[in-house]
C-alpha positions in Angstrom: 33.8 6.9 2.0 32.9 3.3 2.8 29.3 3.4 1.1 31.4 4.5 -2.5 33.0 1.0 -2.2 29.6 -1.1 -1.6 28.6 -2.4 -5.2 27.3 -5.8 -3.7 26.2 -7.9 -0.4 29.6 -9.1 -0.9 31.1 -6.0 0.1 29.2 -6.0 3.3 30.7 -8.8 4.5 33.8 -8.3 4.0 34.0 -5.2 6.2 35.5 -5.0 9.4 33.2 -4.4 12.3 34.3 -1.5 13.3 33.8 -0.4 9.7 29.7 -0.8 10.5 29.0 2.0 12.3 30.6 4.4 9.9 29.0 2.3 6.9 25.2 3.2 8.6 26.0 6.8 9.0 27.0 7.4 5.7 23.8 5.2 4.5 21.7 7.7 6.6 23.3 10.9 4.8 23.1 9.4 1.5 18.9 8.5 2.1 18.2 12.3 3.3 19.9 13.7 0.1 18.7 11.5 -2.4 14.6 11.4 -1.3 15.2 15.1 -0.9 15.9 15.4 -4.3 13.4 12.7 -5.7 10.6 12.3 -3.0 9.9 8.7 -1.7 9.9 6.8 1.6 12.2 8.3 4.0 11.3 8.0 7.9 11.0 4.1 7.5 13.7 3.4 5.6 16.2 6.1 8.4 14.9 3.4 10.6 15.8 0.3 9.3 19.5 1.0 8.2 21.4 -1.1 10.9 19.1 -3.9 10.4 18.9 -4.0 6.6 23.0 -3.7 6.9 23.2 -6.7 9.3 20.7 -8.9 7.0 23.7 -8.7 4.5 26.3 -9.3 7.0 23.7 -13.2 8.0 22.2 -13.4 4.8 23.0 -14.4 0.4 20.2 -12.6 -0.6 20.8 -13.5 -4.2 20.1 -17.2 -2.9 18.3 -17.0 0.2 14.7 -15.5 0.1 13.9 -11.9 2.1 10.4 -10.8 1.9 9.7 -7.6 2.6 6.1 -6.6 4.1 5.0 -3.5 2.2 8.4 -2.9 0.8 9.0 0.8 1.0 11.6 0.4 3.5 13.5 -1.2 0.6 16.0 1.6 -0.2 19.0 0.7 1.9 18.9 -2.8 0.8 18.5 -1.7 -3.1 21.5 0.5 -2.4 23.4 -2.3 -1.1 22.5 -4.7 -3.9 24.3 -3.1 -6.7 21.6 0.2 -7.4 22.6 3.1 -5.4 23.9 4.9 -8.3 20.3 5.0 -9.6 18.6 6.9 -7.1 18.6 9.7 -9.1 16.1 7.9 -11.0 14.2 6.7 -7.8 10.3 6.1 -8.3 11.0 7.9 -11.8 9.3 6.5 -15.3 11.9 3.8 -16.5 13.8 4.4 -13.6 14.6 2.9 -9.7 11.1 1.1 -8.4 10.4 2.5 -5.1 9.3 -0.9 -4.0 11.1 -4.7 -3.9 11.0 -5.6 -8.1 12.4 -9.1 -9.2 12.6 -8.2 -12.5 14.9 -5.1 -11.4 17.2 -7.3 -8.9 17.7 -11.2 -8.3 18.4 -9.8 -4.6 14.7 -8.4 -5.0 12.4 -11.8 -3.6 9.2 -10.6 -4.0 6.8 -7.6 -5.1 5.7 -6.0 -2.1 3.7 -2.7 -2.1 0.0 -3.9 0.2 0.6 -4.6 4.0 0.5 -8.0 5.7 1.4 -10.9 3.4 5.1 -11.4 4.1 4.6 -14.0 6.1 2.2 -16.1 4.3 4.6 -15.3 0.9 7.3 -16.9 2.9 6.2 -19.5 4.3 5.0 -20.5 0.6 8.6 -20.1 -0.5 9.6 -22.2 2.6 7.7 -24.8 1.9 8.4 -24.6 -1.8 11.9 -25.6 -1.0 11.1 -28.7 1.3 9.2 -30.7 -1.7 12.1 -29.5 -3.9 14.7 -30.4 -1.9 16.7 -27.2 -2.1 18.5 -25.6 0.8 18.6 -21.7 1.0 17.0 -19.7 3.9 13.7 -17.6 4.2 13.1 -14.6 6.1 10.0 -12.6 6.5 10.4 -8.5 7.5 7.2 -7.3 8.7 6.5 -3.9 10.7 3.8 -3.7 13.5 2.0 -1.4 11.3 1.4 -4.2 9.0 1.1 -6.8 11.8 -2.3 -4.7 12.4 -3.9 -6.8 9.3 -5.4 -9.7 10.0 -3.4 -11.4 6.5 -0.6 -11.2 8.6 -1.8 -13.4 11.6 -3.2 -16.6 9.5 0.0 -16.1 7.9 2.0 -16.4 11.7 -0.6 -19.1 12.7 0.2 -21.5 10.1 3.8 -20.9 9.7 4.4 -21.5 13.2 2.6 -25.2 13.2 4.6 -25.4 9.9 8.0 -26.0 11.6 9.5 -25.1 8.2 12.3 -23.5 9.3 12.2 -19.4 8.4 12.7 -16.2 10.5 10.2 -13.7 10.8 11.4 -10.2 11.7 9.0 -8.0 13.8 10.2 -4.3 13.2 8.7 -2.7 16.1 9.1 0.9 15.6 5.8 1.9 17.4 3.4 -0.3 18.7 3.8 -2.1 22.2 3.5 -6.0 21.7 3.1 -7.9 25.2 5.6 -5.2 26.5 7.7 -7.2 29.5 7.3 -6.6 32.9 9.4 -6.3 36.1 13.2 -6.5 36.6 13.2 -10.3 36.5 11.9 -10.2 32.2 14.4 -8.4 31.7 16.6 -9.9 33.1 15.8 -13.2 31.2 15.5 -11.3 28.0 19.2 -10.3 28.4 20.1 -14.0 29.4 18.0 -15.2 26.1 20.0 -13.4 23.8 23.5 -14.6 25.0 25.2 -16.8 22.9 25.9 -19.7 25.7 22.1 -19.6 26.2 21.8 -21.5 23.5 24.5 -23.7 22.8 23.5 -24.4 26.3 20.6 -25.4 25.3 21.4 -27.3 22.0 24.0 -29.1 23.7 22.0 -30.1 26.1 19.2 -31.3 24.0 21.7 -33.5 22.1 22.8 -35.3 25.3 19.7 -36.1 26.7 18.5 -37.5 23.2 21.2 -39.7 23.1 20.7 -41.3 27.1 18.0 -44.3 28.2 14.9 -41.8 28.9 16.5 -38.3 27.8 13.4 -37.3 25.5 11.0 -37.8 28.0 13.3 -36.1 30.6 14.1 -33.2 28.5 10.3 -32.6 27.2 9.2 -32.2 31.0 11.9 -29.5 31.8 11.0 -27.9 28.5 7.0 -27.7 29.7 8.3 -26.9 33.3 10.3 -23.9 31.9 8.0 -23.0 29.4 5.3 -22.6 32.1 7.4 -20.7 34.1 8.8 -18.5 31.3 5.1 -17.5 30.6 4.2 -16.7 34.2 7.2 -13.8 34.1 8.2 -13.4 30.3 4.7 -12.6 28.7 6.0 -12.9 25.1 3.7 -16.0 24.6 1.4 -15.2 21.5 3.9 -16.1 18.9 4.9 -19.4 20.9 2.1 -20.7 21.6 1.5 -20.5 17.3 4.7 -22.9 17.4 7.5 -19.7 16.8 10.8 -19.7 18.5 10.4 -16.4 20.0 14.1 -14.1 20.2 14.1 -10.3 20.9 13.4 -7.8 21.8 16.6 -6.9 20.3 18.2 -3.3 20.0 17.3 -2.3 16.2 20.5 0.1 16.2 22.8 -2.2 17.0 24.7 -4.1 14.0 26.2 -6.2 16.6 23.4 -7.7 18.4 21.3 -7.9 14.9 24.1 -9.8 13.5 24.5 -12.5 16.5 20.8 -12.8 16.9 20.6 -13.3 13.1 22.7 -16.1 12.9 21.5 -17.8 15.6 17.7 -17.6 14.0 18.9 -18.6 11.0 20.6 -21.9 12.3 17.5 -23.0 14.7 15.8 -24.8 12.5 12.6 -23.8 13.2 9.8 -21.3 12.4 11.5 -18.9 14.4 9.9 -14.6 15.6 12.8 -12.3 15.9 11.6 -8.9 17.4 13.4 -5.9 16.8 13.1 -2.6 18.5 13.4 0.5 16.0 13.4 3.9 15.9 11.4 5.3 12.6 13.1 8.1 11.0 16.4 7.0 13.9 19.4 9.7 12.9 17.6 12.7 11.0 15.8 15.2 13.3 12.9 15.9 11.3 12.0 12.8 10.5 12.4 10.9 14.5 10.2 14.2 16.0 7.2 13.8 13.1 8.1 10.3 11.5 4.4 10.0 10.0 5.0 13.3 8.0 8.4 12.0 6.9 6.8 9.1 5.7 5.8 9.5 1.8 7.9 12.9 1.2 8.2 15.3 -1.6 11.2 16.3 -2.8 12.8 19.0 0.2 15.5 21.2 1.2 17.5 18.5 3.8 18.9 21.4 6.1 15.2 21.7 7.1 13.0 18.8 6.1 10.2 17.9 4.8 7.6 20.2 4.1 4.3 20.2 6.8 2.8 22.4 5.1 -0.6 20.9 3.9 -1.8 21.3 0.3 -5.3 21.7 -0.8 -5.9 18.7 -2.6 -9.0 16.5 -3.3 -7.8 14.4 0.1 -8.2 17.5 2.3 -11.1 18.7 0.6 -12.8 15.8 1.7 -11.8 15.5 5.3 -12.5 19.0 5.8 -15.8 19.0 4.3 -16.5 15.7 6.4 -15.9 18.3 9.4 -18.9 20.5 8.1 -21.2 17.7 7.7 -20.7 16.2 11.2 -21.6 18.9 12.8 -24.7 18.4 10.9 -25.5 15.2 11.1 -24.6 13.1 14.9 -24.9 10.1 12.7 -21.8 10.7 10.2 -18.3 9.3 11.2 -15.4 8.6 9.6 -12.9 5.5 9.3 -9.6 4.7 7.9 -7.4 2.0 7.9 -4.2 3.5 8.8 -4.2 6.4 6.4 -5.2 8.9 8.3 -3.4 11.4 7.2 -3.2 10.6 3.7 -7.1 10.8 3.3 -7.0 14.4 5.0 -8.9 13.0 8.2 -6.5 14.9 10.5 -9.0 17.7 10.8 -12.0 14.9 11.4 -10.0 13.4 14.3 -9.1 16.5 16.4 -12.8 17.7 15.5 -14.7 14.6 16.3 -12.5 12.2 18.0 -15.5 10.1 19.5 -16.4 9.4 15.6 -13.0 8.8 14.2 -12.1 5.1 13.7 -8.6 4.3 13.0 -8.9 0.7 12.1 -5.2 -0.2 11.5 -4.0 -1.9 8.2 -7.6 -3.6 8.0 -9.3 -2.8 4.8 -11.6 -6.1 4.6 -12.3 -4.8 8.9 -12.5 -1.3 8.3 -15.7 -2.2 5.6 -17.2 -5.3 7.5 -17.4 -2.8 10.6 -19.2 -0.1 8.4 -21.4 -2.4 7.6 -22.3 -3.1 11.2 -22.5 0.6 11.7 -25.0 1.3 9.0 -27.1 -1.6 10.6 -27.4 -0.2 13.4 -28.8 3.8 12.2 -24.9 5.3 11.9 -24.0 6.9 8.3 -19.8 5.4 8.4 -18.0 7.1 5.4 -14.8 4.8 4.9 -12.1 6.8 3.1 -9.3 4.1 1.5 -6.9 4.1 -1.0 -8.5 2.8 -4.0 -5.2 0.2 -4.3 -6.5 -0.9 -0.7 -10.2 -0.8 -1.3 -9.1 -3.9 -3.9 -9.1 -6.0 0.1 -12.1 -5.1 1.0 -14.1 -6.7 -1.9 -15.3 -9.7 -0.4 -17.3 -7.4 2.8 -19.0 -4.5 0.2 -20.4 -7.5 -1.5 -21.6 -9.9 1.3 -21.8 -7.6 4.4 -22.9 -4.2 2.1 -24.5 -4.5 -0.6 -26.3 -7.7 0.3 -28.0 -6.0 2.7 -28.3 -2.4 1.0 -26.7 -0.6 3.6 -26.1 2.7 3.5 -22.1 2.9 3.5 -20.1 5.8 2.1 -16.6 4.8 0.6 -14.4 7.9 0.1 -11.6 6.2 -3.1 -9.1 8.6 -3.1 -5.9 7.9 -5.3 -8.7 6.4 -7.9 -7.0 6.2 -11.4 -3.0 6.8 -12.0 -1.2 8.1 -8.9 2.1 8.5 -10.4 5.5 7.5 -8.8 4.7 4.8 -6.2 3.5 2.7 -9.7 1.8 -0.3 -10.2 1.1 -0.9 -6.6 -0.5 1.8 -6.1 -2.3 2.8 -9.2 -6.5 2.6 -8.5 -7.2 1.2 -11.6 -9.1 -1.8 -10.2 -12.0 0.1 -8.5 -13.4 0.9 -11.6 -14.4 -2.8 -13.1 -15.1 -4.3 -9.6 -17.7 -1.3 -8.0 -19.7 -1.3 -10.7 -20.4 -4.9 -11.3 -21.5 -4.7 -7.5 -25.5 -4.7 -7.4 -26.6 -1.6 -6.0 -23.7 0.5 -5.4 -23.9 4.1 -7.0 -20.1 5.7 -8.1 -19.9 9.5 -8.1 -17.4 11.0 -9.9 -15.7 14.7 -9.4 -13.7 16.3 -11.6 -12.8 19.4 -9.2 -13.0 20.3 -5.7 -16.7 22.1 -6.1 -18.1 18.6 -6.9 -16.3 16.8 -5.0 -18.2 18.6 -2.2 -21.5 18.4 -3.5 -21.0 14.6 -4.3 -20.3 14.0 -0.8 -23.1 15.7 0.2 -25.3 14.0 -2.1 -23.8 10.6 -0.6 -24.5 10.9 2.8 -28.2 12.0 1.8 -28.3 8.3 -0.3 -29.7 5.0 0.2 -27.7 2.3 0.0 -24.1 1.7 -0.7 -22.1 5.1 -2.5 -18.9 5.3 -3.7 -17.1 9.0 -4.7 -14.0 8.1 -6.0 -11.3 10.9 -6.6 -7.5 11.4 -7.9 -4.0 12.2 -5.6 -3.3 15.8 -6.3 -5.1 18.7 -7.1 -7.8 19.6 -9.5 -7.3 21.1 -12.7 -10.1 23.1 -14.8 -13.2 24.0 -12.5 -16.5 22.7 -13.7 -20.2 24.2 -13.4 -22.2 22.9 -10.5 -23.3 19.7 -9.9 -27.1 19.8 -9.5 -27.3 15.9 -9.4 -27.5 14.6 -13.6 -25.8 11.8 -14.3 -24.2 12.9 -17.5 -23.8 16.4 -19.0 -22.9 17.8 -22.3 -19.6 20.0 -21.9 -19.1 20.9 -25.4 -21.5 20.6 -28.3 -20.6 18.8 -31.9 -21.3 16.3 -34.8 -18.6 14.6 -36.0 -17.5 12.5 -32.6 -18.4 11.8 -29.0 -15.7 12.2 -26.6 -16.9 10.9 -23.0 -14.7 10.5 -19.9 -15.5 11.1 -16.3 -13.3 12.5 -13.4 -10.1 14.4 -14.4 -9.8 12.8 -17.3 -12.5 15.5 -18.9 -9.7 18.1 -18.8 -8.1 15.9 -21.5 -11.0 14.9 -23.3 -11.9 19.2 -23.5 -8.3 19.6 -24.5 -8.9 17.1 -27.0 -11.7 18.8 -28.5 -10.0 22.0 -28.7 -7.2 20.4 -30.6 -9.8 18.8 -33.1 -11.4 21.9 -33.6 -7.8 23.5 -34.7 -8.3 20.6 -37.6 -12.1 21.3 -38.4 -12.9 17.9 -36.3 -16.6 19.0 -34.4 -16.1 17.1 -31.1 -19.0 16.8 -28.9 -17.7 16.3 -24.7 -19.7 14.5 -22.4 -18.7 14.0 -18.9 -20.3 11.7 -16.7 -20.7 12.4 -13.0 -22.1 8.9 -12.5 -20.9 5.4 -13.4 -23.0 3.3 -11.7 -25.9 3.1 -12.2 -25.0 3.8 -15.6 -27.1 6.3 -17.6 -26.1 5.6 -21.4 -29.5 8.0 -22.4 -26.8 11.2 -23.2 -24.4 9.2 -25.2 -26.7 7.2 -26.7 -28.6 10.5 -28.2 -25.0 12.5 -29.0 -24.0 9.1 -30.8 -26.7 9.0 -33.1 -26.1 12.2 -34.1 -22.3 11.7 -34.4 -21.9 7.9 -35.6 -18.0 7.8 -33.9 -17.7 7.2 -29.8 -14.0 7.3 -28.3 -14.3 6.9 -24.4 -10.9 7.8 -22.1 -10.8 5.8 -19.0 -7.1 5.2 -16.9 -8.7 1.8 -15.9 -8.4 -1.8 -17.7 -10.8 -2.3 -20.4 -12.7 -5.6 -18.7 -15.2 -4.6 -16.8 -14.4 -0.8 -18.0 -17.3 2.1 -18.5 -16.5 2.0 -22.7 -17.2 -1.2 -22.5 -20.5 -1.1 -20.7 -20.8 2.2 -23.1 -20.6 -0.3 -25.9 -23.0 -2.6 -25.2 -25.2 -0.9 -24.2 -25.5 1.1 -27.8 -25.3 -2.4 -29.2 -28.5 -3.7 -26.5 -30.3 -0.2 -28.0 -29.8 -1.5 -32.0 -27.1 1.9 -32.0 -24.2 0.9 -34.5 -21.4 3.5 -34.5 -19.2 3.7 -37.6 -16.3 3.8 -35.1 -16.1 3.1 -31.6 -12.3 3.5 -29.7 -12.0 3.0 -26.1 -8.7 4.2 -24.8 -7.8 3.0 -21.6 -5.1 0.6 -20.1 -6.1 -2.2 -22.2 -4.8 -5.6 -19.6 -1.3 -4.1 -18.5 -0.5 -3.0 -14.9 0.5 0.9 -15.8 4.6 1.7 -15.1 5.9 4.2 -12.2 6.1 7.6 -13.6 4.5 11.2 -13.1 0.7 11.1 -14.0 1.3 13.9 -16.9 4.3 11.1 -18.1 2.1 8.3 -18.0 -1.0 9.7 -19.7 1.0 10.5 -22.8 3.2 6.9 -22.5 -0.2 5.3 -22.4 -1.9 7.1 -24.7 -4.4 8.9 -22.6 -3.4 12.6 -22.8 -5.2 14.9 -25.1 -2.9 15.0 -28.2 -3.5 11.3 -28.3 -7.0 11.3 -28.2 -7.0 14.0 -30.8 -4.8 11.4 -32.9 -7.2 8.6 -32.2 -10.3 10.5 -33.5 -7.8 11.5 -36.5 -7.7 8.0 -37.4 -11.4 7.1 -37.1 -13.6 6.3 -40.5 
């Protein structure tokens, strides 16, 4: 096998041509039976094999700078870089990141797991080695999913007035972008992609430079042609930001990619190379549903993916959304590309006419709510917590300002295991309750998450029920609308946690009692506006607080636990607040990484062991 003797970029380029073809086939088997045995990212990265291969063939990665745009169609490059053999390990605690890592690879540019900021990263790096003089190349890789957020344009608008020369690749796999028109575009798109084209035109160029009156000369054919080009060829968008426009190219040809590659690379110039894909190209399952072979669990590779959908907290919500439409013509539902992965499948096919799929447009997605709830609508935005971090800015000025009445559906709120610190929504909890006004419901199972909902859209103002990935775990009694409850009754500590989290904190308890430790449980169902009136009362009783959050301590609910028991004149003999102190939290299973971080029961139990 070819693919057994790739340890490094170097190898690439040393192959033969004909070698190529073989060398992408065999890159295809090896993707379906590793992410079949681990889970990961497998329709994108089937889709950009021949292109990732060619980017070797042009580029030194190790010197020259490729940014990837969301980075999970990383794994063909990571296995060309030196890391196949560790794809067993793939998205696994200590193991392969499922995303670029610099710290994992020199060949690695950039972290990249958020949509939409290749561009501006690049052109950064660009211009980073102008005023220093260097000389490597800089190449952007961004999808048209991601060239839905609006990061990525102010990225294309200043790079192309830049003229730093860099390449952005546009992986189209999807979305039609000024699509040409007529027999005579495509004709001049074949012409443009010729090789003479453009020694034609650089030779050219150089003579007329060098003749009594050639610049003038040549800058009138160039706005001649240009305004000619644009009357038949109605790629114009990225020119007229100051790009060098080249494509569309075939995306499954190594050849072409290779050619066009070069040619980019040596212009000199900001320059939009625009590659035509096919997502999930060579594995049946994944080309006829490439959104469910997107993010995959492991699967048997004879018959692909699972589409089966699990009950989880994501389609608990969607299809409880469905219920409360019908109820209420003023509900409807948005997401920002995830429409699937928040469970609003069912919401879409049942209410299609109140079903917004924004594109990768957090910061949109929120300032449109906001318009909505303006104007008598009750939007409910469900977003990744990880994604709701882009938003920020419009629930403070465009929301909450205002007091409008938007519902924000966080799912993947806390530790979401193997996609990793990227992904984890550890943010959410620090920055929604410092925001004035904003209420933050918290289920532990699926019974509340449905009557927190419910309770939401019958709110004033702006509401936030955030939620884990997965399923639930213990069931809890019925939500009748407290803010805290008392799970468990003792006197020698105060265990408080909210969410999922309880079933550890109740674990907890039951391990203290084991060593004739009285642990009282408290769970709050609220975290803003905080109600510190049950802790306060259990912690006078029990002089020792430990509070389990998987968020970072600033801004964290144990710290607003703590000060506000200080504000009251209550003075603990012991206060612990076990979180993720100020580190990002590692890839991993969430089990793994509650007891790596110390946040699983056992660990609690040994906390309160340790207590005065």
């Amino acid at each position: 096998m070819i693919l057994e003797k790739i340890s490094s970029p170097a190898d690439v380029k040393s192959l033969a041509a004909e070698d190529l073809e073989t060398l992408c086939k065999e890159l295809r088997t090896f993707l379906v039976e590793s992410v079949a045995r681990t889970g990961g990212h497998l329709a994108s990265n089937l889709g950009a094999v021949e292109l990732t291969v060619a980017l070797h063939r042009v580029y030194d990665t190790a010197q020259d700078r490729l940014v990837f745009d969301v980075g999970h169609q990383c794994y063909v490059h990571k296995a060309l870089t030196g890391r196949r053999e560790l794809f067993d390990v793939l998205r696994q605690l200590d193991g392969l990141a499922g995303f670029p890592k610099p710290s994992e690879s020199v060949h690695d540019a950039f972290v990249a797991g958020h949509a939409s900021n290749s561009v501006s990263v690049a052109l950064g790096m660009a211009r980073a080695r102008t005023l220093l003089g260097e000389s490597y190349a800089v190449a952007a890789l961004i999808g048209d999913g991601a060239l839905t957020g609006g990061l990525a344009y102010e990225g294309l608008n200043d790079a192309g007035a830049s003229g730093e020369p860099m390449v952005v690749i546009l992986n189209d796999n999807g979305m039609s972008i000024d699509p040409n028109v007529g027999g005579v575009a495509a004709h001049l798109s074949r012409l443009r992609l010729r090789p003479g084209y453009y020694r034609f035109k650089k030779g050219y160029r150089a003579v007329l430079e060098h003749l009594p009156g050639g610049r003038p000369l040549y800058q009138l054919n160039h706005r001649i042609k240009s305004g000619l080009k644009r009357a038949i060829y109605p790629c114009s968008m990225f020119e007229d930001m100051g790009f060098t426009y080249l494509g569309p190219v075939n995306g499954h040809s190594v050849e072409q990619l290779c050619t066009t590659l070069a040619w980019a690379r040596e212009m000199g110039c900001p320059v939009l190379l625009h590659v035509r894909t096919v997502k999930g190209k060579g594995y049946a399952p994944a080309e006829q549903q490439p959104e469910r072979s997107h993010g995959v669990s492991p699967f048997d590779p004879a018959v692909g993916p699972g589409l089966e959908r699990k009950v989880d907290f994501s389609y608990i919500l969607g299809h409880e959304l469905v219920e409360l439409a019908g109820k209420d013509r003023r509900l409807c539902a948005i997401t920002a590309a995830m429409a699937e992965g928040t469970g609003l499948q069912e919401f879409a096919s049942a209410w299609p006419k109140r079903f917004f799929d924004v594109g990768i447009a957090e910061g949109h997605a929120v300032a449109m709510a906001a318009g909505m709830a303006k104007q008598g609508m009750v939007p409910v935005f469900a977003v990744y917590s990880t994604f709701l971090q882009r938003g920020f800015d419009m629930l403070l000025h465009d929301v909450a300002l205002q007091g409008l009445h938007v519902v924000l559906a966080v799912d993947r709120a806390g530790l979401v295991g193997s996609d990793g610190p990227t992904h984890h929504g550890c943010q959410d909890v620090g920055y929604l309750t410092q925001i004035p006004g904003m209420t933050v419901l918290c289920p532990a199972c699926f019974e509340e998450l449905k009557a927190m909902l419910r309770a939401a859209i019958d709110m004033a103002g702006p509401v936030a029920v955030r939620y884990p990935r997965g399923g639930e775990g213990r069931r809890y009694p019925a939500w009748t609308g407290e803010a805290a409850s008392v799970l468990r009754q003792g006197k020698d500590v105060t265990l408080v946690s909210y969410g999922t989290l309880m079933d550890e904190i109740l674990a907890a308890a039951e391990l203290l009692a084991e060593q004739s430790v009285s642990a009282e449980a408290i769970k709050l169902h609220r975290i803003a506006p905080l109600d510190v009136g049950v802790v306060a009362e259990s912690v006078r009783r029990t002089g020792r607080l430990l509070v389990l959050e998987d968020c970072n301590e600033n801004g964290s609910v144990g710290q607003q636990l703590a000060a506000a028991l200080a504000k009251a004149g209550i003075a603990p003999k012991a206060v612990v607040l076990q979180n993720l102190k100020h580190a990002f939290a590692p890839q991993g299973t969430v089990s793994q990484l509650r007891k790596l971080l110390a946040l699983d029961a056992r660990s609690v139990a040994g906390q309160v062991q340790e207590m005065p």
